[in-house]
C-alpha positions as CSV (number, residue, x, y, z in Angstrom):
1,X,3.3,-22.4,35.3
2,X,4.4,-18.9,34.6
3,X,3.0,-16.4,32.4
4,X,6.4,-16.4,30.2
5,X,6.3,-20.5,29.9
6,X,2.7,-20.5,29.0
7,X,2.9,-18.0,26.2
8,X,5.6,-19.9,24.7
9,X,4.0,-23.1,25.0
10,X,1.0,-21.7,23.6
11,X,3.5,-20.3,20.6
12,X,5.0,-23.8,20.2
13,X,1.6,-25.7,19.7
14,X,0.8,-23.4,16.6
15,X,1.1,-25.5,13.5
16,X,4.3,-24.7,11.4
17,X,2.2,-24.6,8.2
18,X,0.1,-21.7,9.4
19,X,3.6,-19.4,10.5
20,X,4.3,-20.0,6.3
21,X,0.5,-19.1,4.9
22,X,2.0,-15.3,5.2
23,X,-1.5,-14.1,6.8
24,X,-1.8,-11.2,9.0
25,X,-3.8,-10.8,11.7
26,X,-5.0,-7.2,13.5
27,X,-4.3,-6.5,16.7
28,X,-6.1,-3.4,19.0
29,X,-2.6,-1.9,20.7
30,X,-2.9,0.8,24.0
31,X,0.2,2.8,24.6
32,X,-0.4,6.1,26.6
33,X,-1.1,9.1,24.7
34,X,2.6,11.2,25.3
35,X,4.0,8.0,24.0
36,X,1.9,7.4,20.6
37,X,2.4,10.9,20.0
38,X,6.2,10.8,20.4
39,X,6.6,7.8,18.4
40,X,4.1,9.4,15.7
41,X,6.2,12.5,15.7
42,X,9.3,10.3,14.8
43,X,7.6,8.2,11.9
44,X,7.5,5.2,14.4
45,X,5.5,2.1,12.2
46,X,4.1,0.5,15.5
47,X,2.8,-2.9,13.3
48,X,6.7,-2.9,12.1
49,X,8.0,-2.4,15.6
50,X,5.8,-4.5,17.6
51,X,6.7,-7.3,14.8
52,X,10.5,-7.0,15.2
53,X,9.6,-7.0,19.0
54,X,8.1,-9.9,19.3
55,X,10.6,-11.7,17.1
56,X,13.0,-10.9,19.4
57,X,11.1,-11.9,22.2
58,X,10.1,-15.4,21.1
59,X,13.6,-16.4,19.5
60,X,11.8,-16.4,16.2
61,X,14.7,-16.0,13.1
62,X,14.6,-12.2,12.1
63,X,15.2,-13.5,8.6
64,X,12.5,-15.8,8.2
65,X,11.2,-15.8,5.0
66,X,7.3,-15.3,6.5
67,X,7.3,-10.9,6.6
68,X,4.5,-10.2,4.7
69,X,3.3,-8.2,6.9
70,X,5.9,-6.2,7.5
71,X,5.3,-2.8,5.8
C-alpha cells in the first residue's frame, strides 16, 4: 500500500464527531531557514497555510464549518 493510500485511510478511520469538536492540535513544522525567513518577511501565517494545504490535499470542503483554528 502506498504512502498516499495509507495516509488517507488513516484520515478516513477518524471519527466524524471528533473533525466537529473544533479542537486544535500543535504541530513541530521544519522548513529551511531562507524559506521561513522569506515567508516571515511576507506576513506568511504558516498554521493558516499548512491548514488550507492540507484541505486541499485531502479533498476536505474549504467551507466546512470546523475552522477554529484558523487564525
Amino acid at each position: 500500500m502506498s504512502n498516499k493510500s495509507s495516509f488517507h485511510k488513516l484520515i478516513s478511520t477518524v471519527r466524524q464527531n471528533d473533525f466537529f469538536q473544533n479542537k486544535c492540535g500543535e504541530k513541530t513544522l521544519t522548513v529551511p531557514k531562507w524559506l521561513a525567513e522569506a515567508a516571515e518577511k511576507e506576513g506568511v501565517n504558516f498554521s493558516q497555510l499548512l491548514q488550507f494545504a492540507l484541505r486541499e490535499r485531502l479533498g476536505i470542503n474549504k467551507r466546512s464549518k470546523n475552522t477554529a483554528c484558523l487564525s
